[in-house]
BATOR-419633 format. One record per residue (C-alpha): residue in three letters; residue number from 1; x, y, z. Coordinates in steps of 0.05 Angstrom, whole numbers, padded with zeros to 5 digits. Example, Ala and Ser with C-alpha at 12.3 -4.5 7.8 and 13.67 -1.06 7.14 Angstrom:
! BATOR-419633
rest	nr	px	py	pz
ALA	1	00246	-00090	00156
SER	2	00273	-00021	00143
//
This chain:
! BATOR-419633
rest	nr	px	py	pz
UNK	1	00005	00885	01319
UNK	2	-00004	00952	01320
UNK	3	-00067	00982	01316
UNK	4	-00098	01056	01316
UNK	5	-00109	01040	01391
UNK	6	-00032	01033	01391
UNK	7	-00022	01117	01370
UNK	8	-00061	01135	01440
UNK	9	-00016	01082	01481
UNK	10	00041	01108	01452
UNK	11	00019	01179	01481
UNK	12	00013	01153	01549
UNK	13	00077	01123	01556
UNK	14	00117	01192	01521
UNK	15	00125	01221	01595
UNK	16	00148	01152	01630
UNK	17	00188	01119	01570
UNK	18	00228	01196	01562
UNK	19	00225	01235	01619
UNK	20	00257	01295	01602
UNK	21	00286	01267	01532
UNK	22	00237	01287	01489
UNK	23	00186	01352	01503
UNK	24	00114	01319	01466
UNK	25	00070	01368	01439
UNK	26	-00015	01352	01445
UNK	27	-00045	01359	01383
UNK	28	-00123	01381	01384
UNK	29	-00141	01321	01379
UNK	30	-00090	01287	01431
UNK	31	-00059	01252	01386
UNK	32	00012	01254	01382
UNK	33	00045	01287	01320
UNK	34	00085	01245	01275
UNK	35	00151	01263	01288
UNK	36	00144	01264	01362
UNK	37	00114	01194	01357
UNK	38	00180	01168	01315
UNK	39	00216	01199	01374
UNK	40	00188	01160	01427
UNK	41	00217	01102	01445
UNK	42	00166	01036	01440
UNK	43	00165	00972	01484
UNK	44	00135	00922	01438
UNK	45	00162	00857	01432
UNK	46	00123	00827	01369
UNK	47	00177	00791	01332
UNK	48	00178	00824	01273
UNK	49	00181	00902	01293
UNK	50	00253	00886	01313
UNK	51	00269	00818	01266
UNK	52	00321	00815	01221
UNK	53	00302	00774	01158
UNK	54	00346	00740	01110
UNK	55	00332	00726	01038
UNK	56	00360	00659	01017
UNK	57	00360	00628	00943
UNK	58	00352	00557	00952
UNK	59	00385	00544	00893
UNK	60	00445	00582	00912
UNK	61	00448	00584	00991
UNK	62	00478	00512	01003
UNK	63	00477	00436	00962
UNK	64	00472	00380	01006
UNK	65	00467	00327	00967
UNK	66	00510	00343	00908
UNK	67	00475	00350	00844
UNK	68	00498	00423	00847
UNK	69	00437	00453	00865
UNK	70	00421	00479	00935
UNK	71	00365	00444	00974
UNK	72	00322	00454	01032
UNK	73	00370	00408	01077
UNK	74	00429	00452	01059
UNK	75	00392	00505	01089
UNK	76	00386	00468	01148
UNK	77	00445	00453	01160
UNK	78	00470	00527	01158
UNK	79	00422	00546	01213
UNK	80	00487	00546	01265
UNK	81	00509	00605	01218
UNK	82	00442	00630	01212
UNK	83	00436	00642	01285
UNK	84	00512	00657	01305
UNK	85	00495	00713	01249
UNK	86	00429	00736	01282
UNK	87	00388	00722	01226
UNK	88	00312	00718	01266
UNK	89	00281	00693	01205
UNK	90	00294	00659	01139
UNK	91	00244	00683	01066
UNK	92	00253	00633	01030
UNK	93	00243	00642	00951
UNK	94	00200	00593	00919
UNK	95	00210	00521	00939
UNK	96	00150	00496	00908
UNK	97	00149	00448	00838
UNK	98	00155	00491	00791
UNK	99	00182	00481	00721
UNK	100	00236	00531	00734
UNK	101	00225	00578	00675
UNK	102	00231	00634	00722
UNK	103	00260	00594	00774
UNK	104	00204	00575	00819
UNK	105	00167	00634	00811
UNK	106	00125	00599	00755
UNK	107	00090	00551	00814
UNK	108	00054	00493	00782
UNK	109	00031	00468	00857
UNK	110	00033	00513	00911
UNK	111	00024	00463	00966
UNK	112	00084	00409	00960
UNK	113	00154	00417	00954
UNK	114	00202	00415	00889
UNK	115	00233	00350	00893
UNK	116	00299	00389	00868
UNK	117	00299	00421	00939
UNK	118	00273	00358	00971
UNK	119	00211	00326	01012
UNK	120	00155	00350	01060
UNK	121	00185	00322	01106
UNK	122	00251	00364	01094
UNK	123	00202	00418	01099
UNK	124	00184	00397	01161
UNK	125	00253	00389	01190
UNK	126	00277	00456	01170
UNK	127	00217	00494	01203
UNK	128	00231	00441	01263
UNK	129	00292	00462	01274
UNK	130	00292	00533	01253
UNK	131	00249	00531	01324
UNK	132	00301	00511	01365
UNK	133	00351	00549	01334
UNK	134	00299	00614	01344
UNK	135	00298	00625	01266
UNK	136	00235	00627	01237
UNK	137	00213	00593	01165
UNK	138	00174	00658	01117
UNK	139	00158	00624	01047
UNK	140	00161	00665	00984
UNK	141	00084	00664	00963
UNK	142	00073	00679	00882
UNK	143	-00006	00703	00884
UNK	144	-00005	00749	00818
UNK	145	00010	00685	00767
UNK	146	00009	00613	00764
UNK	147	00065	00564	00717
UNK	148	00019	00543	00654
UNK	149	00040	00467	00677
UNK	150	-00010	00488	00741
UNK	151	-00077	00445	00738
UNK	152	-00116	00506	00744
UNK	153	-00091	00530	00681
UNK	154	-00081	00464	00643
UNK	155	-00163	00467	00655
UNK	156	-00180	00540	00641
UNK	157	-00138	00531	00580
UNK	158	-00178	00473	00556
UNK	159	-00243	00505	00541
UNK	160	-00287	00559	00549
UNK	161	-00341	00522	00595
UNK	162	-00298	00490	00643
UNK	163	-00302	00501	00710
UNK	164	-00239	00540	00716
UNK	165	-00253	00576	00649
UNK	166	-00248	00643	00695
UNK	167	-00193	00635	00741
UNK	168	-00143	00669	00693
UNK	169	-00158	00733	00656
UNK	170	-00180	00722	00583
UNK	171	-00197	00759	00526
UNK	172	-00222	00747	00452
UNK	173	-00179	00806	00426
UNK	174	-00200	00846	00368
UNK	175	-00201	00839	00292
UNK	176	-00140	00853	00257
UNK	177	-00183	00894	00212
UNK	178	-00204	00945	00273
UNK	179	-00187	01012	00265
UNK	180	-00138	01056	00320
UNK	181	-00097	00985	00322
UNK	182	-00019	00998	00342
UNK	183	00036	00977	00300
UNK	184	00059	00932	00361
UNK	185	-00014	00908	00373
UNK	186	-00013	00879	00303
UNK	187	00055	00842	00312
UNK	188	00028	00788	00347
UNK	189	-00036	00774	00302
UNK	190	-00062	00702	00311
UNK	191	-00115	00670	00265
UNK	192	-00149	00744	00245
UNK	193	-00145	00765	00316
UNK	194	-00094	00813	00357
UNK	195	-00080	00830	00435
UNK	196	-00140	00875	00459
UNK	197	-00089	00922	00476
UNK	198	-00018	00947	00474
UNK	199	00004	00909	00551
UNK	200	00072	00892	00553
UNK	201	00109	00828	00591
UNK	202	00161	00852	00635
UNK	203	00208	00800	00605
UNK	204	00189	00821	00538
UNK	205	00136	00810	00486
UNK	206	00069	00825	00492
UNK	207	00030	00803	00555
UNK	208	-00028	00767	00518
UNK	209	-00011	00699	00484
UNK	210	-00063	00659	00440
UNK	211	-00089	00596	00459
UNK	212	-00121	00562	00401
UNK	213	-00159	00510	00440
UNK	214	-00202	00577	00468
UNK	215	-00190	00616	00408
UNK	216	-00176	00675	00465
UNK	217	-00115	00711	00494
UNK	218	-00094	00701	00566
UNK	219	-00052	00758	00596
UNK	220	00011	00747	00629
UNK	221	00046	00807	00663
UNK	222	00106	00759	00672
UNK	223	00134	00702	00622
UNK	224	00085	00671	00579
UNK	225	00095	00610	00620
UNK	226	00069	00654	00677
UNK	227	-00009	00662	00670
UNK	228	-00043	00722	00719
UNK	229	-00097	00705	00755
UNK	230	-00171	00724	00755
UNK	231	-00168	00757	00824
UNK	232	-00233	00779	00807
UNK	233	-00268	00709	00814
UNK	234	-00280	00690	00886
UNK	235	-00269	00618	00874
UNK	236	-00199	00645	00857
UNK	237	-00187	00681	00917
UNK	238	-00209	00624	00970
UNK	239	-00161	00569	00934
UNK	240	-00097	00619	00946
UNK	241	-00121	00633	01015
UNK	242	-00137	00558	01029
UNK	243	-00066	00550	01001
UNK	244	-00032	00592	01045
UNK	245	-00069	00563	01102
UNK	246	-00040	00493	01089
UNK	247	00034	00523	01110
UNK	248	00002	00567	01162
UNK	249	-00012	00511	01190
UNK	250	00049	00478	01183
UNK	251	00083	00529	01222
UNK	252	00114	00584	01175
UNK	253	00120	00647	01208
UNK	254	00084	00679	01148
UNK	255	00096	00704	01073
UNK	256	00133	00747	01033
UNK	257	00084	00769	00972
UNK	258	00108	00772	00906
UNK	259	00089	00821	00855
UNK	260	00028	00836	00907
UNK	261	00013	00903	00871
UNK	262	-00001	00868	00799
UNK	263	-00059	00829	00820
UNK	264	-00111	00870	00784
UNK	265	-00124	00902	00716
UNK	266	-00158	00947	00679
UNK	267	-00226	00921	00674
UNK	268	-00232	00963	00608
UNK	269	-00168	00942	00587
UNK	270	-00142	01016	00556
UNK	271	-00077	01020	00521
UNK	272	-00031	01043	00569
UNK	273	-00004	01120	00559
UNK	274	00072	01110	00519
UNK	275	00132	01136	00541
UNK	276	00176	01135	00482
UNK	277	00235	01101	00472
UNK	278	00247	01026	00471
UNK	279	00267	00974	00531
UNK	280	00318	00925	00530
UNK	281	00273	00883	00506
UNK	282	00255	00926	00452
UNK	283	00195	00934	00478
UNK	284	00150	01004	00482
UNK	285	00171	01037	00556
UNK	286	00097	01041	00580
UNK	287	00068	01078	00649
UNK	288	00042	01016	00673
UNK	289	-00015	01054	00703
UNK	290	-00074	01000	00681
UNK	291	-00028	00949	00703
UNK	292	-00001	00963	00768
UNK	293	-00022	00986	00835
UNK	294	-00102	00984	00830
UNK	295	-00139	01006	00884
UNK	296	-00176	00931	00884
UNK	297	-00111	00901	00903
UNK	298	-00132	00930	00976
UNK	299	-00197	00889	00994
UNK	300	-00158	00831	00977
UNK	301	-00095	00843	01027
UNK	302	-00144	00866	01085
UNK	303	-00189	00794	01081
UNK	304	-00117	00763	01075
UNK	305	-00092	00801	01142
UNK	306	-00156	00785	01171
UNK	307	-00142	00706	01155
UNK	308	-00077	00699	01179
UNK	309	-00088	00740	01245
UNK	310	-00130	00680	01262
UNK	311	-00065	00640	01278
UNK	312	-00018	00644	01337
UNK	313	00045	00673	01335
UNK	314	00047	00739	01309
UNK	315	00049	00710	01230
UNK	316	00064	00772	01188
UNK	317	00057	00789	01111
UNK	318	00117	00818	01074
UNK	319	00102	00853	01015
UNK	320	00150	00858	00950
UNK	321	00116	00933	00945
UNK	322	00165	00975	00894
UNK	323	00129	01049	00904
UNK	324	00140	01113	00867
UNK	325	00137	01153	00936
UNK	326	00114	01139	01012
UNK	327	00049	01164	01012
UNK	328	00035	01108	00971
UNK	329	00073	01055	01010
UNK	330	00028	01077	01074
UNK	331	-00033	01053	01036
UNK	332	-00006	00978	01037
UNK	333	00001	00981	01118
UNK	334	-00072	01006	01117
UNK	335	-00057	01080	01128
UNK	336	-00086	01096	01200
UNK	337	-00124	01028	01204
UNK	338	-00069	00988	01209
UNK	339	-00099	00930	01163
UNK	340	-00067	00905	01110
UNK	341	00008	00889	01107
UNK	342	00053	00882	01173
UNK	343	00108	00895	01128
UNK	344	00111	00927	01062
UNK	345	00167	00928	01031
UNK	346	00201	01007	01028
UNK	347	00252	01004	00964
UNK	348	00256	01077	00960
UNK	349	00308	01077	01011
UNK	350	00350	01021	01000
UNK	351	00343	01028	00920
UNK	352	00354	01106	00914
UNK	353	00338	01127	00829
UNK	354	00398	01183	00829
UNK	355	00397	01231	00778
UNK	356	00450	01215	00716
UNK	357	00520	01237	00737
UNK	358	00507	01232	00808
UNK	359	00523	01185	00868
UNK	360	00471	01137	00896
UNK	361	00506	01149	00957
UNK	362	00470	01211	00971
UNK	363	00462	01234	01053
UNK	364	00407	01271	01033
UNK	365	00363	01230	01001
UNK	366	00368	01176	01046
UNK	367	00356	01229	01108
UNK	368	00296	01248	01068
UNK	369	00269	01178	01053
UNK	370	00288	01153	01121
UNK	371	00244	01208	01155
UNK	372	00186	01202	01110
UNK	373	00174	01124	01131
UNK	374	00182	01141	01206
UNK	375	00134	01197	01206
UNK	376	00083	01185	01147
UNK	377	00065	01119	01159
UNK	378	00014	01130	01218
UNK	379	00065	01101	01262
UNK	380	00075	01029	01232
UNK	381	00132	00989	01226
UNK	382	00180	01004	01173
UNK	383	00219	00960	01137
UNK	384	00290	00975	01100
UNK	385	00307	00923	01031
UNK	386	00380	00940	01001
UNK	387	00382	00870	00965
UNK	388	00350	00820	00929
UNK	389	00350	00765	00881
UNK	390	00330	00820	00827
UNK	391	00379	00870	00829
UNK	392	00450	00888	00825
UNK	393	00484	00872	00902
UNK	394	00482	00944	00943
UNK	395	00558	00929	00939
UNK	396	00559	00939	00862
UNK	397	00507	00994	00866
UNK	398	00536	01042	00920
UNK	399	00610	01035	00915
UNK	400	00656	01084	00889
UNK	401	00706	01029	00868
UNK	402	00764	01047	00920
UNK	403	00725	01043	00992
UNK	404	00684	00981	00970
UNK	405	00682	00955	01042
UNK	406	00675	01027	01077
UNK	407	00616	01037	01038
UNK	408	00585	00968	01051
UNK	409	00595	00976	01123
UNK	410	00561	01043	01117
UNK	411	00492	01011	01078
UNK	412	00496	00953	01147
UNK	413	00499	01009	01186
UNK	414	00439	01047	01159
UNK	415	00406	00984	01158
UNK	416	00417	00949	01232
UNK	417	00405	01027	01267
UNK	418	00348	01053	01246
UNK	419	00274	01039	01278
UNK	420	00263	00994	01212
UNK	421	00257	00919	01206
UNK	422	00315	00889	01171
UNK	423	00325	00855	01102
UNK	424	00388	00832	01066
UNK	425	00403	00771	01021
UNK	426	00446	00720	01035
UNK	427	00522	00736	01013
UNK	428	00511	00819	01024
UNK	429	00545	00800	01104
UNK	430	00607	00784	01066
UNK	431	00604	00831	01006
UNK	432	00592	00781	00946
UNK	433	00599	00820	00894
UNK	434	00546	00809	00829
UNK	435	00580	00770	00779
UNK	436	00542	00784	00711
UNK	437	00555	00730	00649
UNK	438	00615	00767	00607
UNK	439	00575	00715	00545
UNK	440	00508	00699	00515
UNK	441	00516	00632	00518
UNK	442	00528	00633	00598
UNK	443	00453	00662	00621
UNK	444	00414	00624	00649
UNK	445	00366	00676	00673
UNK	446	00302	00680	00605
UNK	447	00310	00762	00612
UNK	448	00369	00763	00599
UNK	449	00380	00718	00546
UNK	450	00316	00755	00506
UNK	451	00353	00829	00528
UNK	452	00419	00811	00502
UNK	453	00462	00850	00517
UNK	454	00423	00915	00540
UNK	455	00392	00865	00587
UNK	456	00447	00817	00613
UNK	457	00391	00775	00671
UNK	458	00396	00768	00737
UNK	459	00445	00711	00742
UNK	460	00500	00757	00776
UNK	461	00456	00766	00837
UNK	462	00452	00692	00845
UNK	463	00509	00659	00847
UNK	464	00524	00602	00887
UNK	465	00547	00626	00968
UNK	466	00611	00634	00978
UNK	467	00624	00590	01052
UNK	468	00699	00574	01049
UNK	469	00758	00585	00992
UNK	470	00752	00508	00990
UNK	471	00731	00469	00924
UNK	472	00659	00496	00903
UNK	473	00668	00547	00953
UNK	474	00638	00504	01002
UNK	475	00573	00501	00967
UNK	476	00572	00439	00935
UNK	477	00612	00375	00931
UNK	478	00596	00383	00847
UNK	479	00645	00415	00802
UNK	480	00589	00430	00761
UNK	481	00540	00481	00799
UNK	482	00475	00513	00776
UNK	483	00508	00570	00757
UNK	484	00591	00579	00761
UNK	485	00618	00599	00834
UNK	486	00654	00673	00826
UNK	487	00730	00679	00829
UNK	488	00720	00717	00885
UNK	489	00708	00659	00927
UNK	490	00776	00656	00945
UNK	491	00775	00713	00984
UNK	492	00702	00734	00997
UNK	493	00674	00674	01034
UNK	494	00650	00661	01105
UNK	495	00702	00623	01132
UNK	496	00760	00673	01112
UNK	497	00719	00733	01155
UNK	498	00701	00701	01207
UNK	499	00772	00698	01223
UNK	500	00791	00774	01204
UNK	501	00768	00819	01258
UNK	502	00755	00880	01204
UNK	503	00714	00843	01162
UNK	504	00650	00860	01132
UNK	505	00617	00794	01156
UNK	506	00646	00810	01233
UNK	507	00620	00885	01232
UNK	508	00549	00857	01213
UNK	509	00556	00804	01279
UNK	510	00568	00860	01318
UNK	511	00519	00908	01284
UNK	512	00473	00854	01305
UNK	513	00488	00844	01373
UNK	514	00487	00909	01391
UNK	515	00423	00921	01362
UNK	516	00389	00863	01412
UNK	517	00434	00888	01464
UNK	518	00435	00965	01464
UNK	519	00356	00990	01490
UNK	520	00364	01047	01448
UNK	521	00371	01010	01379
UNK	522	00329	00965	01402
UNK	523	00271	01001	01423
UNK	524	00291	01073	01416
UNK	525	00260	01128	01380
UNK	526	00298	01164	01315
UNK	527	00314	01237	01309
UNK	528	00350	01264	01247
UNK	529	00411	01313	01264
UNK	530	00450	01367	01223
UNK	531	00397	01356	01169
UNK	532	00445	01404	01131
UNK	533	00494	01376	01121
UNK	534	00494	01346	01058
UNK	535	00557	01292	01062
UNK	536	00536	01267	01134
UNK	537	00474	01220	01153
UNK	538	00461	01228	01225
UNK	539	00412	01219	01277
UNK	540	00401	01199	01352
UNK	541	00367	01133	01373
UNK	542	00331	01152	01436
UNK	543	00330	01113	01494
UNK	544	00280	01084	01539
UNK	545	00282	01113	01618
UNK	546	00344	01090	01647
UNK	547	00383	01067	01591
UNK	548	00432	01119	01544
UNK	549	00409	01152	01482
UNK	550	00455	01123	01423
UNK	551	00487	01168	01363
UNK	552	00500	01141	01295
UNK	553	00543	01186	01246
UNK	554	00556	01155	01171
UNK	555	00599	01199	01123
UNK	556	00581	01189	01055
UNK	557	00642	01227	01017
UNK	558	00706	01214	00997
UNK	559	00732	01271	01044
UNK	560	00741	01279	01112
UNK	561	00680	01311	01143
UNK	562	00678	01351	01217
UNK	563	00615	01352	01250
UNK	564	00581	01372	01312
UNK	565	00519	01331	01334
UNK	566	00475	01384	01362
UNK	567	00427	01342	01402
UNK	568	00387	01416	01429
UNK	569	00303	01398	01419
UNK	570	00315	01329	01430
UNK	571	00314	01338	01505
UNK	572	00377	01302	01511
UNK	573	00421	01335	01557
UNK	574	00488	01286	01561
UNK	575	00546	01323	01522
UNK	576	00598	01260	01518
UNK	577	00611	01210	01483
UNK	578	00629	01131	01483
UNK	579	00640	01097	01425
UNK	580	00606	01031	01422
UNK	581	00629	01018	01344
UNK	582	00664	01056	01288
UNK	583	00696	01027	01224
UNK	584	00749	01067	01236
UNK	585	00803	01057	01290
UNK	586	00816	01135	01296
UNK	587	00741	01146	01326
UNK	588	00750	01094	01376
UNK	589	00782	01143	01434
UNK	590	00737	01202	01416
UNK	591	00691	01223	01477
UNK	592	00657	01293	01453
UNK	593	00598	01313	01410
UNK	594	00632	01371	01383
UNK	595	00686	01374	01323
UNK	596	00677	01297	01300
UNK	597	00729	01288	01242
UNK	598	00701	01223	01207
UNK	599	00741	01196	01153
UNK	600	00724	01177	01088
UNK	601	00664	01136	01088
UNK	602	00667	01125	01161
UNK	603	00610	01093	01205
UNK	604	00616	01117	01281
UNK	605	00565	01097	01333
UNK	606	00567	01116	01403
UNK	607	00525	01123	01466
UNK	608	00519	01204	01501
UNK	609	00529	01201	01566
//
């Protein structure tokens, strides 16, 4: 872990871990200044700071016993892949039972295992051998809502005086006869009384539903099926905590946290400000500023930190943090204190909001959002997300729709060469595409059966992992799978790329490699170069004394681009070139710094000598 302690070490080791690389500059205070400290190369060997994690849909990842739905043994028996890949640990979305209105995460037990995926003791075997295969177990953790099948809630629903009347947040609402009411307030009227306010579900509706039994509204930012939690009741607090002990202690690495920043609300429960227009959903857009993001959420994620650092092992949180910008993001790592989340989440770079009309694919905004998390951050780990189980592939999102590959090969490189922590979902090594339902009748996914067809789900993202152009694709031995294997399967699958040296899925094995390999990548400072230039992303990995400094160069137009990688204020004096990897042949002889011509959408990465 690294602590505020950590800022002075880093200053003492500047002059042996650079020598004459990089020229540090003493603040007053003798600290080191931020951009200078993202410059200095760091010897710390805490799993995580250099892990690369791997998202995998149990559902989807691999069926081993041929119902069509994957299981927890199918994901043990990938673990070969896993490691040949170089996949250092596993987050595994909910495997818990669940009643699967939102696919596991509506948990109705959050301490056994769906019998859909399998047994505790399949639990058990996976995080067995994910040990000796050096690939560590991180369970998907849903702490914002429960399923309404849960106990808890069955109970809280049931009265008024039970003893769990206050582990979910409840309200009596107001009188349909109250003045200042909204129009949308008094659609969902229930025996004289409305919502207390104008809250709105994500998946669509409003977020209070009426429980006759308590004669009160509970508030759901989710489904209705998906009850918040009182995170303001203690009692509330130690059960999730004693919950996530009870895997702690069966030896997961740690947790990814879902929907972490919606654990509190609005004590005084104000309308929140419109936006105008409607949603998918046809919903009111709302800023979602009584809703999202409280300050509170912070006392609860440092006592969490504080709980898991009690076991061995470096356990880490992960944090599904989306942020509007990174001074925001720095507040979930603790700011200078270092102690709240090991990993939040940073979805500014890896989902990019482009203005209409223009390319995602923008060099500058990812050199600006790249720099921001390696120097505002008060010297924590970053951590780069360009896929998910809810959202479009980065394949979909990025390309142009003629250098589909290029481009992909571009995002891995961005990814696997930075100073950041890696995250991708399964199927983004071999460029699955998204494959949205073309009808109604197809979606499985509740949003997008409710948001026809503004709002066509999440389904696409999910689809079943494409291993070989066999039957099923591999996945299952059932014709009829959860949801229907792509067409691309023929051609975009494991086996096929594993035996074509240009592929996508071979480019990420060697990304990989080098990364553990090469001391630069894989302890090596970052310093942004030619921040001009507005079609080329590059910058210099610096290396630790007696190893080579290591270039990386990513066009992002359609044109040829010629650039010169002025390396002067870096301290870096080497002025040639070797090319460890490019994804195109033409760079592989190149040996100079000066008058690079990178093709179209071209990676190149190389080491100055």
């Amino acid at each position: 872990m690294r602590f505020l302690s950590s800022l002075a070490v880093a200053a003492c080791l500047v002059s042996a871990s650079l020598g004459a690389q990089i020229a540090h500059k003493a603040l007053p205070n003798g600290a080191v200044s931020p951009d200078k400290l993202a410059a200095t190369p760091s010897h710390d060997e805490t799993w995580w700071k250099h892990a690369f994690v791997y998202e995998i849909y149990p559902r989807s990842f691999q069926d081993s016993n041929g119902d069509g739905i994957g299981d927890l043994n199918g994901i043990t028996q990938r673990l070969d892949y896993l490691q040949k890949l170089g996949v250092d640990a596993i987050w595994i979305a909910p495997m818990f039972p669940s009643p699967q209105v939102d696919f596991g995460y509506d948990v109705s037990d959050y301490v056994a295992v769906d019998p859909q995926y399998g047994t505790m003791a399949d639990m058990g075997k996976l995080i067995a051998q994910g040990k000796a295969h050096n690939v560590r177990i991180v369970l998907d953790f849903v702490l914002n809502h429960t399923s309404d099948k849960h106990q808890w809630f069955l109970e809280s629903a049931a009265s008024r005086t039970n003893p769990k009347a206050d582990w979910y947040v409840w309200n009596d609402g107001l009188p349909v006869s109250t003045s200042g009411l909204t129009d949308y307030q008094k659609k969902y009227e229930h025996e004289g009384m409305v919502p207390p306010n104008n809250w709105v579900s994500v998946f669509g509706g409003s977020a209070w539903e009426w429980v006759p039994a308590r004669k009160q509204f509970y508030y759901h930012k989710f489904y209705k099926q998906q009850p918040d939690l009182n995170w303001r009741n203690p009692a509330v607090e130690k059960a999730m905590f004693d919950s996530m002990g009870f895997w702690l202690d069966k030896g997961v690495a740690g947790f990814r946290l879902d929907a972490v920043p919606t654990l509190f609300e609005d004590t005084k429960l104000r309308n929140e400000p419109e936006k105008g227009g409607l949603n998918a959903q046809g919903d009111p857009n709302l800023n979602t500023i009584y809703t999202d993001n409280l300050p509170e959420v912070h006392g609860v994620i440092r006592r969490m930190r504080a709980m898991v650092s009690k076991y061995p092992g470096d356990r880490v949180l992960i944090g599904e943090t989306y942020l509007p910008n990174t001074v925001e993001l720095d507040k979930w790592y603790g700011g200078a204190q270092h102690n709240e989340l090991q990993l939040p989440m940073d979805m500014l770079v890896g989902f990019p909001r482009p203005k209409k009309g223009t390319s995602p694919l923008n060099a500058a905004v990812f050199r600006q959002y790249i720099s921001e998390v390696e120097t505002q951050i008060h010297g924590s780990q970053p951590l780069l997300v360009f896929d998910n189980h809810d959202n479009v592939r980065s394949i979909d999102r990025f390309t142009d729709g003629k250098h589909t590959n290029q481009i992909a090969k571009l995002i891995a490189t961005m990814l696997f060469t930075t100073r950041a922590t890696a995250m991708s979902y399964y199927g983004a090594e071999i460029g699955m595409p998204t494959t949205t339902p073309a009808r109604k009748e197809d979606v499985k996914d509740p949003i997008g059966i409710t948001g026809w067809p503004k709002e066509k789900g999440r389904d696409g993202e999910r689809t079943p992992m494409q291993w070989t152009p066999g039957p099923q694709a591999g996945f299952s031995t059932n014709s009829n799978t959860w949801l229907p294997i792509p067409k691309s399967y023929k051609k975009i699958n494991v086996q096929t790329e594993t035996g074509a040296p240009d592929s996508l899925l071979n480019w990420y094995m060697q990304l990989l490699a080098l990364r553990r390999s090469n001391a630069a990548l894989h302890e090596g400072g970052i310093v942004m170069l030619n921040k001009d230039n507005a079609d080329v992303l590059s910058y210099v990995r610096t290396a630790p004394a007696g190893s080579a400094p290591v270039v990386i160069a990513v066009n992002m137009s359609a044109q040829p681009r010629t650039i010169t990688l002025d390396l002067s204020g870096t301290g870096i004096t080497g002025q040639t070139a070797k090319t460890l990897m490019t994804s195109d042949p033409s760079l592989q002889p190149v040996t100079s710094l000066t008058n690079v011509v990178l093709p179209p959408y071209t990676s190149w990465i190389a080491s100055v000598q």
